[in-house]
MOPAC internal coordinates of N, CA, C and O (Angstrom, degrees):
PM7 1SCF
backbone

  N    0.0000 0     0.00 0     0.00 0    0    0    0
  C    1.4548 1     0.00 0     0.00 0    1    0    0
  C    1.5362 1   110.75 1     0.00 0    2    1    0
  O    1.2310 1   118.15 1   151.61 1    3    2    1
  N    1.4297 1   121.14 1   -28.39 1    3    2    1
  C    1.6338 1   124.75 1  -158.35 1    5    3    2
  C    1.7136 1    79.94 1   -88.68 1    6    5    3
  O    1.2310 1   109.60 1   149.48 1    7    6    5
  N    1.4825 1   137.11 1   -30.52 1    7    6    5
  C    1.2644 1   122.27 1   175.90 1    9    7    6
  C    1.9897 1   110.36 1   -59.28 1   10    9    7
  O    1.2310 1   126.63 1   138.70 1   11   10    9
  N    1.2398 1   104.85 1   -41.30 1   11   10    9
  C    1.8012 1   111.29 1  -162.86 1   13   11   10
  C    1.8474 1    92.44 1   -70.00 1   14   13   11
  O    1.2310 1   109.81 1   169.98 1   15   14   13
  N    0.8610 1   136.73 1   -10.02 1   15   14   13
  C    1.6882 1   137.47 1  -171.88 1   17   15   14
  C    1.7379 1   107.89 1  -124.63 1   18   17   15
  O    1.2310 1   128.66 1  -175.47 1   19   18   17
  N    1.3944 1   100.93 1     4.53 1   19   18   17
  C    1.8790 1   105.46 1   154.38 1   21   19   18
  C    2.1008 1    97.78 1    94.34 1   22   21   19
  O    1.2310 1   132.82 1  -162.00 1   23   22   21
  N    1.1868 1    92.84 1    18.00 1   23   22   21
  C    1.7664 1    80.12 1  -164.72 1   25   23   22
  C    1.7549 1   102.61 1  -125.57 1   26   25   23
  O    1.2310 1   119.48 1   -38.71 1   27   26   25
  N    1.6523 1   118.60 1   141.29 1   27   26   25
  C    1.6046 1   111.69 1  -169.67 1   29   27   26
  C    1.4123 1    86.20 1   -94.22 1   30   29   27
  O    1.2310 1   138.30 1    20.38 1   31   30   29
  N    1.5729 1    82.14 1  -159.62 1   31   30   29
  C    1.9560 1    92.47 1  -167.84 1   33   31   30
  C    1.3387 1   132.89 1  -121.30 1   34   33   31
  O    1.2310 1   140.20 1  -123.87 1   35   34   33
  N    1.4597 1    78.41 1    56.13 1   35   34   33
  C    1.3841 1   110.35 1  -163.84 1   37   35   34
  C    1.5337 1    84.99 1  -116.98 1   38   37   35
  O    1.2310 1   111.99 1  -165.81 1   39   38   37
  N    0.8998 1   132.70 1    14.19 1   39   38   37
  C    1.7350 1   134.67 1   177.17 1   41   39   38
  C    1.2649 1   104.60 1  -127.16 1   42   41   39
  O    1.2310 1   109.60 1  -165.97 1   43   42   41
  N    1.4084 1   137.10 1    14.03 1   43   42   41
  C    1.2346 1   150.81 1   162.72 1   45   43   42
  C    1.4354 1   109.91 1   -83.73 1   46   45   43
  O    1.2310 1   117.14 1   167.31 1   47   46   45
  N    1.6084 1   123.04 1   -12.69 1   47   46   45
  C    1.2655 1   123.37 1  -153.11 1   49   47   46
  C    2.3004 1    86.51 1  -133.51 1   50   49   47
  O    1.2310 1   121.41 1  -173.74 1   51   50   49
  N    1.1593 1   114.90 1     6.26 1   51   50   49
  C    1.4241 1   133.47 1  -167.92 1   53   51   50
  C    1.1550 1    91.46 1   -81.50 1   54   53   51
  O    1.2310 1   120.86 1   -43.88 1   55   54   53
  N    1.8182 1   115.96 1   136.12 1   55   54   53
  C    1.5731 1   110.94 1   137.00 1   57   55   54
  C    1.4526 1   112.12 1   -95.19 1   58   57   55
  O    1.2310 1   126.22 1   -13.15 1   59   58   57
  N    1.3172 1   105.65 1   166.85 1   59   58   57
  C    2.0012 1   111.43 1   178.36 1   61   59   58
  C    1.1946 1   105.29 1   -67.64 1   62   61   59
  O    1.2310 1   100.07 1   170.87 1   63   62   61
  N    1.6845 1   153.67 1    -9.13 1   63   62   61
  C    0.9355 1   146.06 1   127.66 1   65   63   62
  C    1.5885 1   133.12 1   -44.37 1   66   65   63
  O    1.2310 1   115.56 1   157.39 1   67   66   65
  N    1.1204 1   126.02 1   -22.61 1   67   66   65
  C    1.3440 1   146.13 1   144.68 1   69   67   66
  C    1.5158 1   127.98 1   -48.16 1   70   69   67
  O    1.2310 1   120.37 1   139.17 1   71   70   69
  N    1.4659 1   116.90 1   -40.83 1   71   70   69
  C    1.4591 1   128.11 1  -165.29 1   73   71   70
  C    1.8305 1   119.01 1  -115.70 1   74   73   71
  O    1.2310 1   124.44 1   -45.08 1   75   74   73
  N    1.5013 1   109.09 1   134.92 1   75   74   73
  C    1.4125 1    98.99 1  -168.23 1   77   75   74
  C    1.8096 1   101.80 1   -77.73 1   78   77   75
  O    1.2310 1   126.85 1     2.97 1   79   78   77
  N    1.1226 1   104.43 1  -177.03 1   79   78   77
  C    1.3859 1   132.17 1  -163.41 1   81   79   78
  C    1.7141 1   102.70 1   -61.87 1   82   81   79
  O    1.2310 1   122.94 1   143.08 1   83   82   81
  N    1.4210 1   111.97 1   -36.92 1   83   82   81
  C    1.2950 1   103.23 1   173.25 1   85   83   82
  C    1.7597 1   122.16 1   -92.94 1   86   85   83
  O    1.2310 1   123.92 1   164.73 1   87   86   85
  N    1.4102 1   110.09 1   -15.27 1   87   86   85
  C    1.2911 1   113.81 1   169.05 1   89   87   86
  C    1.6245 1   112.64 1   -76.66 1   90   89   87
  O    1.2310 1   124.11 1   152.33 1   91   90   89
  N    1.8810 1   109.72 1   -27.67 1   91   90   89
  C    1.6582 1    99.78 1   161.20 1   93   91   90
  C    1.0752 1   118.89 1   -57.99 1   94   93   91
  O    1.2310 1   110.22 1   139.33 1   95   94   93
  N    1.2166 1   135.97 1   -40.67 1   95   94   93
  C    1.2185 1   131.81 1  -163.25 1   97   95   94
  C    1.4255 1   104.43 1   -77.45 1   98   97   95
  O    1.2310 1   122.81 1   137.32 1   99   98   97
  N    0.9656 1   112.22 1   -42.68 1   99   98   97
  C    1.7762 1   108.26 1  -174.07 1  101   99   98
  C    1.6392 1   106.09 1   -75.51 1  102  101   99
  O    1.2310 1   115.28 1   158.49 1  103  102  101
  N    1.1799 1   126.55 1   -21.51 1  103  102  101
  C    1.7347 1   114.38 1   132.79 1  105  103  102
  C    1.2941 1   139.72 1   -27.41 1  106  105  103
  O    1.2310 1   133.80 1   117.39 1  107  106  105
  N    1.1621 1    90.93 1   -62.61 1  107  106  105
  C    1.3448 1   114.37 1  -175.62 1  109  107  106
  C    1.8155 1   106.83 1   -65.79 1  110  109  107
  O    1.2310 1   121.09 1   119.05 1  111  110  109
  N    0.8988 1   115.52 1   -60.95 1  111  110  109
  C    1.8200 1   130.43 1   162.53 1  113  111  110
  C    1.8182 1    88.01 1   -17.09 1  114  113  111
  O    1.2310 1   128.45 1    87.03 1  115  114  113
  N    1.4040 1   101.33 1   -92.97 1  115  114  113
  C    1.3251 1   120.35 1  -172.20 1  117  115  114
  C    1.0827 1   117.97 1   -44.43 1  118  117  115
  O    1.2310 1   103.93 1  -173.75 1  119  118  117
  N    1.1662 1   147.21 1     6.25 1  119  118  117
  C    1.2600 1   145.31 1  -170.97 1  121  119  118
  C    1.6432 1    88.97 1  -122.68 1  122  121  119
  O    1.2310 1   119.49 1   133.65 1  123  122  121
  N    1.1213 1   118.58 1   -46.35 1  123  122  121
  C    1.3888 1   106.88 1   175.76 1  125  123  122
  C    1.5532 1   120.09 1   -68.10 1  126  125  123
  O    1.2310 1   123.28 1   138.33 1  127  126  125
  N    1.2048 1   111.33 1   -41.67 1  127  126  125
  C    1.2473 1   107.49 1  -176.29 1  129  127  126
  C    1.5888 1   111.99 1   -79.09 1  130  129  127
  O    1.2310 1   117.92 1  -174.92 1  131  130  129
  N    1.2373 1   121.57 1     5.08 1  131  130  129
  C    1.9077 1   124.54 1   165.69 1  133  131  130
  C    1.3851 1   105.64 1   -63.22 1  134  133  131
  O    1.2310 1   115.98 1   155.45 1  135  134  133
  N    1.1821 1   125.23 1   -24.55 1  135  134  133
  C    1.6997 1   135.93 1  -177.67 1  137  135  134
  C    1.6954 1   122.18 1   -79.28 1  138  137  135
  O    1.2310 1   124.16 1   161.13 1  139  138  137
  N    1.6026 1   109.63 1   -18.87 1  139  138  137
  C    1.2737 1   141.25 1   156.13 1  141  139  138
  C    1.4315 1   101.52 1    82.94 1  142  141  139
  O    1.2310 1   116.55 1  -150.60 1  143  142  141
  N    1.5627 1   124.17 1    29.40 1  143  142  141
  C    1.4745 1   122.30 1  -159.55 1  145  143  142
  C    1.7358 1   114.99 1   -55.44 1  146  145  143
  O    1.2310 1   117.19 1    -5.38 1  147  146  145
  N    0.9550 1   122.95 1   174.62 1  147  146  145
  C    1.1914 1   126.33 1   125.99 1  149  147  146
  C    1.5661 1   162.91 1   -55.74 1  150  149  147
  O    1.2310 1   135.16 1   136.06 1  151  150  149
  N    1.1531 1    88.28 1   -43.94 1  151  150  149
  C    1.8562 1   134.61 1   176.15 1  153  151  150
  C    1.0656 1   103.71 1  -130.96 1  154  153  151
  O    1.2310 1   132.18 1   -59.40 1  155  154  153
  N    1.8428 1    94.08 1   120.60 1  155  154  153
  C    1.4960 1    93.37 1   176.95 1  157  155  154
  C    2.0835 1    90.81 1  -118.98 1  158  157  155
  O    1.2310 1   118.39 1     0.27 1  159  158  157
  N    1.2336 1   120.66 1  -179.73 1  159  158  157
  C    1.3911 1   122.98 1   173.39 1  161  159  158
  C    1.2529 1   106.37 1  -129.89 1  162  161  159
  O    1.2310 1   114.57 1   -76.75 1  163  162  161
  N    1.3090 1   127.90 1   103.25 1  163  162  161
  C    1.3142 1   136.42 1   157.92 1  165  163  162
  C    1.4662 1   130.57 1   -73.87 1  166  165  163
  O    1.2310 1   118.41 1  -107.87 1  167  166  165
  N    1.4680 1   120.63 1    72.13 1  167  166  165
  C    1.5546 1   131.03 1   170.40 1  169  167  166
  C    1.4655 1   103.47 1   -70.22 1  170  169  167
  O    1.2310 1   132.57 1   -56.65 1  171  170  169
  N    1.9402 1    93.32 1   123.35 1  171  170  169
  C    1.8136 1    90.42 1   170.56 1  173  171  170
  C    1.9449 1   118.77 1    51.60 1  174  173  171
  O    1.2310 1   124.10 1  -161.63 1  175  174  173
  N    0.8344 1   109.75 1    18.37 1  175  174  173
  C    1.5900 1    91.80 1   177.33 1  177  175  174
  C    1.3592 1   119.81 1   -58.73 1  178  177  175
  O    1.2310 1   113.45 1   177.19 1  179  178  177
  N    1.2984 1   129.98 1    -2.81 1  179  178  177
  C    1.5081 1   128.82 1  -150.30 1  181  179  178
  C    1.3057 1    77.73 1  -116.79 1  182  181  179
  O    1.2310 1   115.93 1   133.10 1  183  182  181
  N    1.4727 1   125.34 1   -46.90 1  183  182  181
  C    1.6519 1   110.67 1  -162.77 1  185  183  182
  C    1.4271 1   132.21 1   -38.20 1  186  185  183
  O    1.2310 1   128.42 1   -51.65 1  187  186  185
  N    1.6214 1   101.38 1   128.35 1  187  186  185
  C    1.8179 1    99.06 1   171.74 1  189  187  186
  C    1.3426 1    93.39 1    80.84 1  190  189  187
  O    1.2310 1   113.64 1  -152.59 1  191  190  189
  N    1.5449 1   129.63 1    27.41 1  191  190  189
  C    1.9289 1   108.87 1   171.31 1  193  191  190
  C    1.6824 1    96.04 1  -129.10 1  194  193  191
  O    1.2310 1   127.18 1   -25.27 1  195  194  193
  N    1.3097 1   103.78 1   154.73 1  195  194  193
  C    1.4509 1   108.63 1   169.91 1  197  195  194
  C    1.4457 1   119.28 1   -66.55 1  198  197  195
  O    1.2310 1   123.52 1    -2.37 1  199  198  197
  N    1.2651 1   110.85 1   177.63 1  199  198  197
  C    1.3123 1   117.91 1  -176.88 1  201  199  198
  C    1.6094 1   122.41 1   -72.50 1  202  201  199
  O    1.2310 1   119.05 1   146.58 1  203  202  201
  N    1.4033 1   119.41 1   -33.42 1  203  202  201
  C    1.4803 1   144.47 1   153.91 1  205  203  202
  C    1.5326 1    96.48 1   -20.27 1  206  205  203
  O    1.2310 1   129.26 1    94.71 1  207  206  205
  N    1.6858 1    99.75 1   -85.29 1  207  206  205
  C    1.5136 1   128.61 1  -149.72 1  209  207  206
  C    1.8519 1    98.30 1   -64.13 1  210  209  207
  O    1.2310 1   130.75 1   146.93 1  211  210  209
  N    1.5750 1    96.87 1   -33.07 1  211  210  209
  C    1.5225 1    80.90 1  -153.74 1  213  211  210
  C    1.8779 1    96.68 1   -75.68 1  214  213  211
  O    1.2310 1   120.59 1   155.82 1  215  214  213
  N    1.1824 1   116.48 1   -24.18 1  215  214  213
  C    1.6952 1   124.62 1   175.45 1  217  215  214
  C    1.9124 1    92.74 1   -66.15 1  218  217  215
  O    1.2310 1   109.10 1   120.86 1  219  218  217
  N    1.1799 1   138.02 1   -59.14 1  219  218  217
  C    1.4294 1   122.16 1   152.22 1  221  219  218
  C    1.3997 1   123.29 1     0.48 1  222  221  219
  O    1.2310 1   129.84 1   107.34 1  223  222  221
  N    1.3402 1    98.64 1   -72.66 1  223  222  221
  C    1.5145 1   114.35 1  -151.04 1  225  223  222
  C    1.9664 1    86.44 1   -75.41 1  226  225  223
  O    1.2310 1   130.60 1    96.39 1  227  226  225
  N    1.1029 1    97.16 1   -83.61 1  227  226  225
  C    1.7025 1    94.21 1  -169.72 1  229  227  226
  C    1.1602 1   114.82 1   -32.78 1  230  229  227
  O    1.2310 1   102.85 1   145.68 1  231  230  229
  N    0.9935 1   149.07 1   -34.32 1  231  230  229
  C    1.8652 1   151.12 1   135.53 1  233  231  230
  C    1.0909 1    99.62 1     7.66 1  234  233  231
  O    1.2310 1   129.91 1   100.97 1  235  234  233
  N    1.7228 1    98.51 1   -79.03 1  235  234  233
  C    1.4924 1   111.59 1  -155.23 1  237  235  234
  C    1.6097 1    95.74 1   -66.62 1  238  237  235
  O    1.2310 1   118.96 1   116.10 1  239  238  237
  N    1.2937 1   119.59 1   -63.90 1  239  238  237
  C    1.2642 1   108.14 1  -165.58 1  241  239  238
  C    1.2342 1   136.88 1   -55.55 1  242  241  239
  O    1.2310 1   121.67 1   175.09 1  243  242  241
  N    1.7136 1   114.41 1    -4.91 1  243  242  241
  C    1.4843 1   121.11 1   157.02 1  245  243  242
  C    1.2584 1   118.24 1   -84.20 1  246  245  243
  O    1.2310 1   117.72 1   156.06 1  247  246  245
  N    1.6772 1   121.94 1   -23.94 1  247  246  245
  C    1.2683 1   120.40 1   163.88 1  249  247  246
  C    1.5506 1   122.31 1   -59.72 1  250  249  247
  O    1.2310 1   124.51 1   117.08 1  251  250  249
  N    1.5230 1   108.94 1   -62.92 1  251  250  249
  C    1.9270 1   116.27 1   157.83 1  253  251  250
  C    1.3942 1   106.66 1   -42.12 1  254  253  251
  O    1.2310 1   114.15 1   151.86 1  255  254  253
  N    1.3730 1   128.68 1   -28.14 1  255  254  253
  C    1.6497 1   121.06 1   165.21 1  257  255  254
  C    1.8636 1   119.84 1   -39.38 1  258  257  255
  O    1.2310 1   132.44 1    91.25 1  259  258  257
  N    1.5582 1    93.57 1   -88.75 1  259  258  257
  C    1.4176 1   102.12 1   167.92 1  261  259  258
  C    0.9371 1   121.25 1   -42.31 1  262  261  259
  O    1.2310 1   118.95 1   117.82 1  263  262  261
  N    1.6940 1   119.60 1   -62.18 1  263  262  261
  C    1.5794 1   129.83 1  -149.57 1  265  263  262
  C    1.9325 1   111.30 1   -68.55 1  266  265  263
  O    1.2310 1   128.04 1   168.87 1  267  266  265
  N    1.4906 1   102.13 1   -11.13 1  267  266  265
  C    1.5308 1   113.50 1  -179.93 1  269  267  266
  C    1.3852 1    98.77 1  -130.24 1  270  269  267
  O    1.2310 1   108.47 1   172.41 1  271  270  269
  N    1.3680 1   139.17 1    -7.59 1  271  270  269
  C    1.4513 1   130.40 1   152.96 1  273  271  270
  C    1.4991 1    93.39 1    82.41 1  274  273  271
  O    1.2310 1   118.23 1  -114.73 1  275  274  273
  N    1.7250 1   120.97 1    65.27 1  275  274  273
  C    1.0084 1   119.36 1  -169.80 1  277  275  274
  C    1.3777 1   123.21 1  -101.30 1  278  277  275
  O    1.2310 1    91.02 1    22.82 1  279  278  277
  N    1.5328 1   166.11 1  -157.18 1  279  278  277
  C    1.1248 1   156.92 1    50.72 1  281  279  278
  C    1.5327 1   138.06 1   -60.37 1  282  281  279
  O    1.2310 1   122.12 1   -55.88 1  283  282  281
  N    1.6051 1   113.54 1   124.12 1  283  282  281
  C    1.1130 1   130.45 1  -163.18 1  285  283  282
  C    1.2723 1   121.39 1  -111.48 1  286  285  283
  O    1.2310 1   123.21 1   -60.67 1  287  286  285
  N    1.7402 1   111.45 1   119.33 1  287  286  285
  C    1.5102 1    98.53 1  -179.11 1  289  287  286
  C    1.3875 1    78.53 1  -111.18 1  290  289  287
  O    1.2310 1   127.72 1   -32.57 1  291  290  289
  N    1.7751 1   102.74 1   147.43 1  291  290  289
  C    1.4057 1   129.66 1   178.49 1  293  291  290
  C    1.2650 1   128.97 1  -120.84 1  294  293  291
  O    1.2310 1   115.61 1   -90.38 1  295  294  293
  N    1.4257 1   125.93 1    89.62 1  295  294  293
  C    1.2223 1   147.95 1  -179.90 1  297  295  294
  C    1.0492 1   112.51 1   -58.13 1  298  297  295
  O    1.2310 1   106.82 1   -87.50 1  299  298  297
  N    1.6928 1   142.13 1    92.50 1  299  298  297
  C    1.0113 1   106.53 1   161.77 1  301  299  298
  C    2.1225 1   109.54 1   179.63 1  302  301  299
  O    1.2310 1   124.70 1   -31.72 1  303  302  301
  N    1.0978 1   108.58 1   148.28 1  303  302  301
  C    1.5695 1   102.46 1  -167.30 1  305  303  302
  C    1.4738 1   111.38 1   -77.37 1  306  305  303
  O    1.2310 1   118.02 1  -156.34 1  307  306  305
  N    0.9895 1   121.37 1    23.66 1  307  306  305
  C    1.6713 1   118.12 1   171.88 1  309  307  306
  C    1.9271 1    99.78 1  -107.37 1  310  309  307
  O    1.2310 1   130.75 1   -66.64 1  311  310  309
  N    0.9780 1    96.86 1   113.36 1  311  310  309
  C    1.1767 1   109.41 1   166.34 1  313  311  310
  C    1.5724 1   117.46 1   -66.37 1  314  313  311
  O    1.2310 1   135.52 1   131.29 1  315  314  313
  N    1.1387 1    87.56 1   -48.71 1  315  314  313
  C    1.5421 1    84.46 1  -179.81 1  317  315  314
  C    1.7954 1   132.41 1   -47.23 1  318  317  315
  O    1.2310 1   131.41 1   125.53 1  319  318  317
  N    1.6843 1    95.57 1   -54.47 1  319  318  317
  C    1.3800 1   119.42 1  -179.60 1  321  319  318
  C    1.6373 1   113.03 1   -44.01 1  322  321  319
  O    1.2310 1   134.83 1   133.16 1  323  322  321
  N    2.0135 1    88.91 1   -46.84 1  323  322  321
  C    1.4273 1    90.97 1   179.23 1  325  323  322
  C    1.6172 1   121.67 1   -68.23 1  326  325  323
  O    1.2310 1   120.37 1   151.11 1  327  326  325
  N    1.1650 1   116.90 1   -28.89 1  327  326  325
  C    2.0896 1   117.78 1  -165.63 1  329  327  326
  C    1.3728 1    68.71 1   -84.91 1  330  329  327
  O    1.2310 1    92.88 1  -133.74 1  331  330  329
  N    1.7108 1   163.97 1    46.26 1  331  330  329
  C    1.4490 1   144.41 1   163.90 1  333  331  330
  C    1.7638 1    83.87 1  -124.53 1  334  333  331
  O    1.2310 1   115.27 1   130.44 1  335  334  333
  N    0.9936 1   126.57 1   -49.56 1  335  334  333
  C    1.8408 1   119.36 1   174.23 1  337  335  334
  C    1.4450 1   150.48 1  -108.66 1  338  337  335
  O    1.2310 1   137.23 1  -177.09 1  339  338  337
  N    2.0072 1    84.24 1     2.91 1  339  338  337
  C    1.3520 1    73.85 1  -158.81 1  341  339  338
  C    1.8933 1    78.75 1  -120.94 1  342  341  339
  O    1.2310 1   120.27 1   -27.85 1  343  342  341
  N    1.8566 1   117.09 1   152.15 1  343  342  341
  C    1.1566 1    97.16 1   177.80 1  345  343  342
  C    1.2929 1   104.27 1  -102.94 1  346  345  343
  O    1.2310 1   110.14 1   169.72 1  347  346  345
  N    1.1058 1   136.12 1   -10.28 1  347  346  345
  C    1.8473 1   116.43 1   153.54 1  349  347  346
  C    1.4747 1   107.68 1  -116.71 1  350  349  347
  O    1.2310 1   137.06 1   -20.96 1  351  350  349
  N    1.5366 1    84.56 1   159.04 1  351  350  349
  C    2.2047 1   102.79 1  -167.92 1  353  351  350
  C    1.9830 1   102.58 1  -141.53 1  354  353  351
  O    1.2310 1   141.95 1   -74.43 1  355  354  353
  N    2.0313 1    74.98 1   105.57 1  355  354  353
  C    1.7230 1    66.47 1   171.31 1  357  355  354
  C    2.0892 1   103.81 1   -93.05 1  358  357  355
  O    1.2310 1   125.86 1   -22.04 1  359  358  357
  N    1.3272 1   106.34 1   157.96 1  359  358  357
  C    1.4857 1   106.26 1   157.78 1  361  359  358
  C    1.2876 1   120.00 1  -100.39 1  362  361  359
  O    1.2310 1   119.72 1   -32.69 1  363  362  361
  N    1.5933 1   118.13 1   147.31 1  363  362  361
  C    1.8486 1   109.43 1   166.32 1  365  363  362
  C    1.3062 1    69.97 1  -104.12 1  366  365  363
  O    1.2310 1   135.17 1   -10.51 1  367  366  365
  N    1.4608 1    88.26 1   169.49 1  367  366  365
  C    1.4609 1   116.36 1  -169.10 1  369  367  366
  C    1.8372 1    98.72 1   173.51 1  370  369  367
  O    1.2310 1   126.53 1   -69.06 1  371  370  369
  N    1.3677 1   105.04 1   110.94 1  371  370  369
  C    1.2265 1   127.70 1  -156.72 1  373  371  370
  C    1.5323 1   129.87 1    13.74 1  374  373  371
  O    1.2310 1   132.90 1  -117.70 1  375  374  373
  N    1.4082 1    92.67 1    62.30 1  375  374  373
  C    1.4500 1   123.52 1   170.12 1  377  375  374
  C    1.9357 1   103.11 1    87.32 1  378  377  375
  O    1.2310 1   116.94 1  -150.50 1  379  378  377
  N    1.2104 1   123.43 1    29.50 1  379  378  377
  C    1.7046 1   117.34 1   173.53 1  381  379  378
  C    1.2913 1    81.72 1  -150.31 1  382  381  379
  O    1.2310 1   136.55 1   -31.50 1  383  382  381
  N    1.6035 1    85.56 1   148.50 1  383  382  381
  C    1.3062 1   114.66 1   173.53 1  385  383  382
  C    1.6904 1   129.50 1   -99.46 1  386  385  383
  O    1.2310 1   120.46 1   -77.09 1  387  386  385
  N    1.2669 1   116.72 1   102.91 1  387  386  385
  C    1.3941 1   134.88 1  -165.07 1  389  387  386
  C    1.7346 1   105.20 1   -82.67 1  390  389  387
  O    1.2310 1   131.00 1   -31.82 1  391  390  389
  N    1.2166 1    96.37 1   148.18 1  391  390  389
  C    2.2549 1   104.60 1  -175.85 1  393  391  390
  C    1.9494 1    70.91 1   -98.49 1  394  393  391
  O    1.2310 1   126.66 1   -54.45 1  395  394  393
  N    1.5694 1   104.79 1   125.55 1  395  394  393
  C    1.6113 1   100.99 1   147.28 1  397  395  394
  C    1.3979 1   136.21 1  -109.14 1  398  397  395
  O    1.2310 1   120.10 1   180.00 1  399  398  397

């Protein structure tokens, strides 16, 4: 799995003090997807990453989309990130939920 999220296995032997912000996350990916879900829930994944990493990450996570036949709910206040993976976006917006 640490191969399908870009990372060898040599990060099997890592503490989270060891690894930057985008190699946590792609931990974190992989650890979820060892469970083989369907639905995965993405709270904040982008938070706290640069602009580089976070175009990185959504890559991968539309690739782990298809390539594991996934569904993604996407938590999260960047608008942007989201119209980049997800193909429908609801908003709350003072407590109802809007199709945008």
């Amino acid at each position: 799995m640490l191969l399908d999220v870009g990372l060898d296995e040599s990060f099997l032997y890592r503490y989270p003090h060891q690894l930057s912000g985008g190699q946590l996350q792609r931990v974190c990916i992989a650890r979820a997807l060892v469970a083989k879900p369907a639905f995965v829930v993405l709270d904040e994944v982008m938070n706290r990453l640069d602009v580089q990493t976070k175009v990185i990450l959504l890559d991968l996570l539309n690739e782990l989309r298809h390539s594991h036949q996934l569904t993604y709910l996407f938590v999260t206040h960047d608008v942007t990130s989201a119209k980049y993976t997800c193909d429908t976006i609801y908003k709350l917006e003072n407590g109802t939920i809007q199709l945008q």
